[in-house]
Structures are given as C-alpha cells and as structure tokens.
C-alpha positions in Angstrom: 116.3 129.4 113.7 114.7 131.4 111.0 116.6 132.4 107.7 116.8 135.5 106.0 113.9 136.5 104.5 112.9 136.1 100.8 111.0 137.9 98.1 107.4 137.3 98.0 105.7 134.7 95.5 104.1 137.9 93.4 108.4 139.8 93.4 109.6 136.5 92.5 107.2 135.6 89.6 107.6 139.3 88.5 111.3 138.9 88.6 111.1 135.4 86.6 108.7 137.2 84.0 111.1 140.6 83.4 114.1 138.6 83.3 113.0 136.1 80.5 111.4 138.8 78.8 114.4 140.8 79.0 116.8 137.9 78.0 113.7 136.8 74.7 113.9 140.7 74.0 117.8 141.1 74.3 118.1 138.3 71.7 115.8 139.7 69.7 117.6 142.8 69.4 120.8 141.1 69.0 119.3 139.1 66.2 117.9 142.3 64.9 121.2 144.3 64.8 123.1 141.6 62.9 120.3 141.0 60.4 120.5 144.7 59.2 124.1 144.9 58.8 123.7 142.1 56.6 121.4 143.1 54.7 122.8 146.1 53.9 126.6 144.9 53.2 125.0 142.4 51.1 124.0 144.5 47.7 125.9 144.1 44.7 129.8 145.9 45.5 131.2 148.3 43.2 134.9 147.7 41.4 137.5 148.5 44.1 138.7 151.6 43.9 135.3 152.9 42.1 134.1 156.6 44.0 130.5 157.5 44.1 129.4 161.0 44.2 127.0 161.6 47.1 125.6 164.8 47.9 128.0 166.1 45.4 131.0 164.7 48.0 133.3 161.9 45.9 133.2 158.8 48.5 134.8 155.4 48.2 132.1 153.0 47.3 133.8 150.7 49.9 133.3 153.1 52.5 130.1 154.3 51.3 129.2 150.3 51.9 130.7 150.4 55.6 128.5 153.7 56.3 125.5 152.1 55.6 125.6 149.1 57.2 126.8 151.2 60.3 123.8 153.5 59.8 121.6 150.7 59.5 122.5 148.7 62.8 122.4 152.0 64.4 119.2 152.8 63.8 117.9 149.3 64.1 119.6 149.6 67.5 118.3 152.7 68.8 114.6 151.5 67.9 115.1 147.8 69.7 116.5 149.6 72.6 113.7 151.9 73.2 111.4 148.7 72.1 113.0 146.8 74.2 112.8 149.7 77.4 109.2 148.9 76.5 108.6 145.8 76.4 110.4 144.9 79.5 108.5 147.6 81.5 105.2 146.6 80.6 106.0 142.7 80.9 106.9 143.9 84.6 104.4 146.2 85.3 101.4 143.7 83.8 102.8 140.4 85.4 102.8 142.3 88.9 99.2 143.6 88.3 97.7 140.1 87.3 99.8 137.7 89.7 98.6 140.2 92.4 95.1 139.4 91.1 95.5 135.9 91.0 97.1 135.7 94.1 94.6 137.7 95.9 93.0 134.1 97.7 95.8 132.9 98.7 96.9 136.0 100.5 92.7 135.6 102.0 93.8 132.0 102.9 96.8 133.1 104.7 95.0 135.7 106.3 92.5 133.9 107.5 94.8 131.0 108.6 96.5 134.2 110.9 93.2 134.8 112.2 92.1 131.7 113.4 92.1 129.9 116.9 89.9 127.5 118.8 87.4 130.5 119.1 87.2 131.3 115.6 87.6 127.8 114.0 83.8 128.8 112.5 85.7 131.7 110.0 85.7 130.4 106.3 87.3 131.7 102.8 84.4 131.0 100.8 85.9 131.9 97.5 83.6 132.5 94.9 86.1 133.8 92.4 86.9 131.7 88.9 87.0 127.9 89.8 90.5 127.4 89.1 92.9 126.0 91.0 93.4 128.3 93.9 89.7 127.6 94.4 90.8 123.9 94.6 93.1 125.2 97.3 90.3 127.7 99.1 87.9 124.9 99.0 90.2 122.3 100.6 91.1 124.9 102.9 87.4 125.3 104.2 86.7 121.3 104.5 90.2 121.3 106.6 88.7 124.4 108.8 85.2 121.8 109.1 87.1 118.9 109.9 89.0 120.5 113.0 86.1 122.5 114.1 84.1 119.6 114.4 87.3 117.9 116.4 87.9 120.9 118.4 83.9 120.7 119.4 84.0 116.6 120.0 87.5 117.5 122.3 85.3 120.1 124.0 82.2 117.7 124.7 84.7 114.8 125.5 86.7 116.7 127.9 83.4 118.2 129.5 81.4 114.6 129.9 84.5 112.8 131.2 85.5 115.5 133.7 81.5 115.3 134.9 81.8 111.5 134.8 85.1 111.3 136.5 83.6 114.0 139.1 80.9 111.8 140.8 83.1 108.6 141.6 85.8 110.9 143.1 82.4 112.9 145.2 80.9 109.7 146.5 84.7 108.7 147.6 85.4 111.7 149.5 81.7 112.5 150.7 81.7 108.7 151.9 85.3 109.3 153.9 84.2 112.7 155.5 81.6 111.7 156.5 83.2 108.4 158.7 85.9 110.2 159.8 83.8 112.9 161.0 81.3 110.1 163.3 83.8 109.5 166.2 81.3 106.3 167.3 81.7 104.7 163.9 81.7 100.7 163.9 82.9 98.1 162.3 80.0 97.2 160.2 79.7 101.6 159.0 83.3 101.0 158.3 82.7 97.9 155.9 79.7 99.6 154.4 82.1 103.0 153.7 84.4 100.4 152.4 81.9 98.7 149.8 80.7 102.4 148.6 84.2 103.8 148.1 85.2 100.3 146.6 82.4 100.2 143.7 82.5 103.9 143.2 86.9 103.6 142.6 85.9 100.8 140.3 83.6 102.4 138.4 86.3 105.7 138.3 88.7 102.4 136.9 86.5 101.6 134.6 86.1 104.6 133.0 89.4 105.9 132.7 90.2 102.1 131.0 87.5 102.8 128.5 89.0 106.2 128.0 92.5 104.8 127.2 91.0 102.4 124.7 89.1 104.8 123.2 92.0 107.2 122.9 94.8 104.7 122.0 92.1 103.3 119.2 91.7 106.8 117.6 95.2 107.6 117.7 97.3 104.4 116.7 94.6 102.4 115.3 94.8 98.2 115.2 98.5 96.3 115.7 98.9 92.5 116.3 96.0 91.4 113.4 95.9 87.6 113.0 92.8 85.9 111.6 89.9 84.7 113.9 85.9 83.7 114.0 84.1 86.1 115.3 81.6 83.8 116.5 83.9 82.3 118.8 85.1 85.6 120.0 81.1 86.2 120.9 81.1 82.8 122.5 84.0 84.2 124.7 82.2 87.8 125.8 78.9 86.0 126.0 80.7 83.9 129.6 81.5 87.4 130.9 77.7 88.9 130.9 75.5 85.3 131.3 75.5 85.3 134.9 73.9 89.2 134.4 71.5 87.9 131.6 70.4 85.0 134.2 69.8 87.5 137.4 67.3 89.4 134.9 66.1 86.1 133.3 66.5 87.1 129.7 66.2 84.8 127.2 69.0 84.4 125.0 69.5 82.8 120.9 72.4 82.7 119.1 72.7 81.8 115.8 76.3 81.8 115.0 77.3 81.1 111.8 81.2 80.9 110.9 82.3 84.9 110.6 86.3 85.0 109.6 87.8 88.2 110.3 91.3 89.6 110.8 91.7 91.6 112.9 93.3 92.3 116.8 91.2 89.6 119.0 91.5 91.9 121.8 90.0 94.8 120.4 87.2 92.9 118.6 86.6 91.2 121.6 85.6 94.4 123.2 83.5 95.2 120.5 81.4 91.6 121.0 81.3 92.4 124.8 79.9 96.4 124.9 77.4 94.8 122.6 76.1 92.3 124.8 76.8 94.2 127.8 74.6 96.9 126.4 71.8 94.4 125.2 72.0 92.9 128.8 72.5 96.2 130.9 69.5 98.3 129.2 67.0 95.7 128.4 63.9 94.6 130.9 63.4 91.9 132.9 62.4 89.1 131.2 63.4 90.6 127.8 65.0 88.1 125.2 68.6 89.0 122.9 69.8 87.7 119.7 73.3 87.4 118.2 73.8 86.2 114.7 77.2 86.1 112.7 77.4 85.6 109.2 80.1 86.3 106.7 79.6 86.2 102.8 82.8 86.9 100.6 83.1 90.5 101.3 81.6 91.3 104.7 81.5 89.4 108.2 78.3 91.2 109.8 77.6 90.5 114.0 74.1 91.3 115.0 72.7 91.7 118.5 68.9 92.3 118.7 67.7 92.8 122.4 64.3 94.1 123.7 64.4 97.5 125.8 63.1 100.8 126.6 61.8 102.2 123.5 64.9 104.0 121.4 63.7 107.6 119.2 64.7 107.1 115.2 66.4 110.4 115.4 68.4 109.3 118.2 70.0 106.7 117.2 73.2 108.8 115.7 73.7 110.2 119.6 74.0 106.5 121.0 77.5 106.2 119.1 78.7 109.5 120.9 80.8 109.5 124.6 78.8 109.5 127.5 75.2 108.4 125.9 73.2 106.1 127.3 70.0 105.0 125.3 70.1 108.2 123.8 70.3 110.2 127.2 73.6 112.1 128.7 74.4 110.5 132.0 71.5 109.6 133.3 72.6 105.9 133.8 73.9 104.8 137.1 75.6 101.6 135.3 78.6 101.6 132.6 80.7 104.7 131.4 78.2 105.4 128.5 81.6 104.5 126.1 80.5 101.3 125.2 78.9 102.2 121.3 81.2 105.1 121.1 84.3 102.4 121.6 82.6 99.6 119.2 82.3 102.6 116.8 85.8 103.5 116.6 86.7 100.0 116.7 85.1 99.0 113.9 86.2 102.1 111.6 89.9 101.0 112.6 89.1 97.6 110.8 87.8 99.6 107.9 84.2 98.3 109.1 81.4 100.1 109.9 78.4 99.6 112.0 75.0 100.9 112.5 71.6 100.9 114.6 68.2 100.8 114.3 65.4 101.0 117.3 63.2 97.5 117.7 59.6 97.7 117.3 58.0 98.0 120.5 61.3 99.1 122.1 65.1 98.0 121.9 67.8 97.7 120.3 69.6 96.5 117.4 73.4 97.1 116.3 74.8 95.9 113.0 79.0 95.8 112.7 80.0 94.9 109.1 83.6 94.3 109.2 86.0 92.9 106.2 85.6 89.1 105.8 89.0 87.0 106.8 90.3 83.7 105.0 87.6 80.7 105.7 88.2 78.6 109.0 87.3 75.2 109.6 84.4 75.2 111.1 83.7 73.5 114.9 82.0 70.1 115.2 78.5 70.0 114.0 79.0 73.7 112.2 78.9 74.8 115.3 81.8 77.6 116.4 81.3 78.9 119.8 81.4 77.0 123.5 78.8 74.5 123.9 77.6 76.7 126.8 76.4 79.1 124.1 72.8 78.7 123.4 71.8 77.9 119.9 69.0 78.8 117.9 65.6 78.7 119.0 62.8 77.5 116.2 60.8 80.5 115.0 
C-alpha cells in the first residue's frame, strides 16, 4: 500500500532553507524595529510641558518624542520588509538552483537504477564530477552494478552447464529404454545390460544434482554445526573412500600428515579432503604417484595434495575452480560432475580459508587450502593422526 506522495529531496531542502531564512530574517527585523525605537526615545527629554517649534508649528516635546520614534520604526520597517522580501527570495531561488546541481547524480543514479535489467546490468554512472560524497555513492553504485553482473553471468553459465550436464544422463536413460521397448525379441541378459546403463547414468544424474545442493546450500547459508577437528584425520577418512580407485590404477600414494586443527563443519571439510583426492586419483595416469601433507602453524592449517597428470596450462588454472571444468576443459570428462574444485572453493571461503593451484612440472596437479588454525589436539600414537591404513612418508 503506497502513501501519499511527498515533496522531492531538492522542494524539501528548499523549503528547509526559505523557512530558516525567513524565521533568521524575521528576527532580524524584529530586532531591528525595536532597536530604533529605542534609540530614538532614548535622547535627553525636555521639561514636561516644554513645546518645541517645528516648522514654525508649536508641538509638545513629548509628542514630538513619540513621532520620532514612530517614524523611525517605520522606516526601519519598510526597509527590512522589502530586505527581507529579498533575502528570502534569493535564499529560495539560489538553494533550488545549487541543490539541483548537486543533486544532479543522484537523480543519474536513480535513473539508471530505472533502466537497468538483466540485459543491461553492463550500463554504469561513471561520475566524474567533484569527488565528494555523492561520488562515494555513484562509485559504490557502479561496484554494486559489477558485483551482480558478474553473478547474473556465473547464474547464466551455471544454469547453462548444469542443464547440459543434467541433459545427457536423462538422454542415455530414455535412448536406452526406447530402444528395449521398441526390440520385441529382447532377453534377459539386453534387459540386465539396459538396466546397468540406465542404473550408472541415474547415478551419475544423483550425483550431480547432490553436488549442486551442496554447492547451492554452501553459497547461500554458509557453515553451521562447527566443532574442532584434525584435518589430517578427516583425510585419513576420504583417503578409504578413493584407495580401492588409487589401487586399480596402481598409483603410488605418500602422506605426510602432520597434526592440522581446524574448526569447522566435519562434513563439509570432509568433502573438501575427498574432491581433492578424488580429483588427484580420477585425472592422474596409470602408474602416477599423489601426495597429501597437512600442517598447521599458529595462524593457518594448510592441506596439500600433489598428484601427477595430464599437463595443466598456467593460465588455466583460475577455470579449474569454475562449475563444470574438468582439467581446465568444459565437459569433456566422462567421470565426476566437474563440481569438485568449484565445491572445495566455496567451502573453503565459508571457513574464511582460501585455496589455490598450481600445474606440476611435467604435468599434474597441485591444490593448496589454507584454512584458520583450531585449538591444538593431542596428537595420535607415535605423532601419528590418521588410520594406520594410511601410508606414511616415503624417504626422499
């Protein structure tokens, strides 16, 4: 329900400026008018009863005194008021003028604010007026327009990829059932094969839209349930998930796994420990070799996983942290949602950490998170902190 409408910003500061001149200018006056009928009933009076011959007319001194000070406030009176007629006008006239001047980028804001839309999020103020504060504003304005620009183009690409990605499970599922149901001699065994292609490709649609959910919940509600844990045990627990996968492609794992407190939720950093060893074990060659170190110092707790790989381009290494990238390529993987950095990313910014990549000489990977340090825990036996089952450090 809207109200009635009010006087613009430049009416009202008008209004504010006339009326407090008009009320300084009335005193004035006031003030004015007073002083000069005191001053002139204040000269020396003349005996009562004493005439005074003026303009050869015999007057009262008395009332000669009274017609003085009457002239005089008149007169002061007649002046002020046109003074004041003045004054007031030109206060008004000269505080509209300016305030429409200095009001002239925010009425460019607003306008621009009217014109914009998803399609024209790329329209900016770019005041180059005095750098005041409605610059300030303009300014903070235009960072505001490049902030939701560069969500409304990361919405766009998101949307885009994960329709595509969602588009070729869904395909194979309903090219693989068409095609049964349309072969009237179909067996057993054709049946159990359609079964184990519409199975995996539902499971990788699952998969996806989890990874989705975790990305979107972690960008929109951030971390809950924190409580302090080791990070190294935490890798101890996502290396169990991928070993079996390390062991088919005979990679040769080291972990040195120093004591890493954190607080944070163990879920979520969990998931961060697994898409990094996932990712070392999914895109590195056979017979490759992967290495996870945690360390913590006062300030930081930093996990590191080195793996070998398909060589990685220097100037691609920002588009591995995006949706849908995979070694620096859009969906051109036929394993994982291509989420796994782009989750770890946002993971790790929730815990006011931040994490970073750099390609291996002679091709691979390596992934840094830096995370705030947690309250020291007492270390496992023999310093050590994961699963025995983890292997430790290899000399040299």
């Amino acid at each position: 329900m809207t109200g009635r409408p009010t006087p613009g910003l430049r009416a009202r500061i008008t209004a504010l400026a006339g009326l407090l001149v008009t009320v300084a200018s009335g005193l004035l006056l006031w003030l004015a008018w007073l002083l000069a009928g005191e001053v002139a009933t204040s000269v020396p009076a003349l005996p009562s009863g004493t005439t005074v011959v003026v303009d050869g007319v015999a007057v009262d001194a008395a009332d000669l005194a009274r017609a003085l000070a009457d002239e005089a406030r008149g007169r002061v009176l007649t002046a002020g008021t046109i003074a004041f007629v003045c004054v007031v006008a030109a206060t008004v006239l000269l505080a509209w003028t300016f305030t429409g001047r200095v009001l002239r980028p925010l009425r460019d804001v607003t306008a621009s604010a009217r014109r914009l839309s998803a399609e024209s999020l790329d329209e900016r103020i770019a005041h180059r007026g005095a750098r005041d504060e409605v610059a300030e504003l303009a300014d903070t304005f235009d960072a505001m327009l490049d902030r939701l620009q560069g969500a409304f183009d990361a919405q766009r690409r998101f949307v885009a990829n994960a329709s595509h990605e969602l588009r070729t499970p869904l395909s194979v599922i309903r090219t693989e059932l068409d095609v049964t149901l349309a072969d009237p001699t179909a067996d057993e065994a054709e049946l159990r094969r359609m079964a184990e292609v519409v199975r995996s490709a539902a499971l990788r649609a699952g998969q996806l839209v989890d990874a989705l959910l975790l990305l979107a919940r972690t960008e929109g509600a951030g971390v809950a349930g924190v409580e302090p844990l080791d990070l190294a045990a935490t890798v101890a627990g996502a290396w169990r998930s991928v070993r079996a996968d390390a062991a088919d492609r005979e990679l040769r794992p080291v972990f040195h796994t120093d004591p890493a407190p954190v607080v944070g939720e163990p879920a979520l950093l969990e998931r961060v420990a697994g898409n990094l060893l996932e990712n070392a074990v999914r895109h590195n060659v056979a017979g490759g070799w992967l290495t996870v170190h945690t360390s913590s110092d006062p300030v930081w707790t930093v996990l590191r996983v080195s793996s070998s790989g398909p060589p990685v381009p220097a100037e691609r290494i920002a588009e591995l942290f995006e949706p849908f990238r995979r070694g620096g390529v859009a969906r051109t993987a036929h394993a994982g949602a291509g989420l796994g950095l782009s989750i770890v990313r946002v993971i790790v910014h929730a815990h006011h950490g931040r994490v970073s990549a750099e390609p291996v000489a002679g091709g691979g990977l390596t992934v840094t998170v830096y995370l705030p340090a947690g309250p020291v825990r007492a270390p496992g036996p023999a310093g050590r902190t994961g699963p025995a089952d983890v292997p430790a450090a290899q000399p040299g």
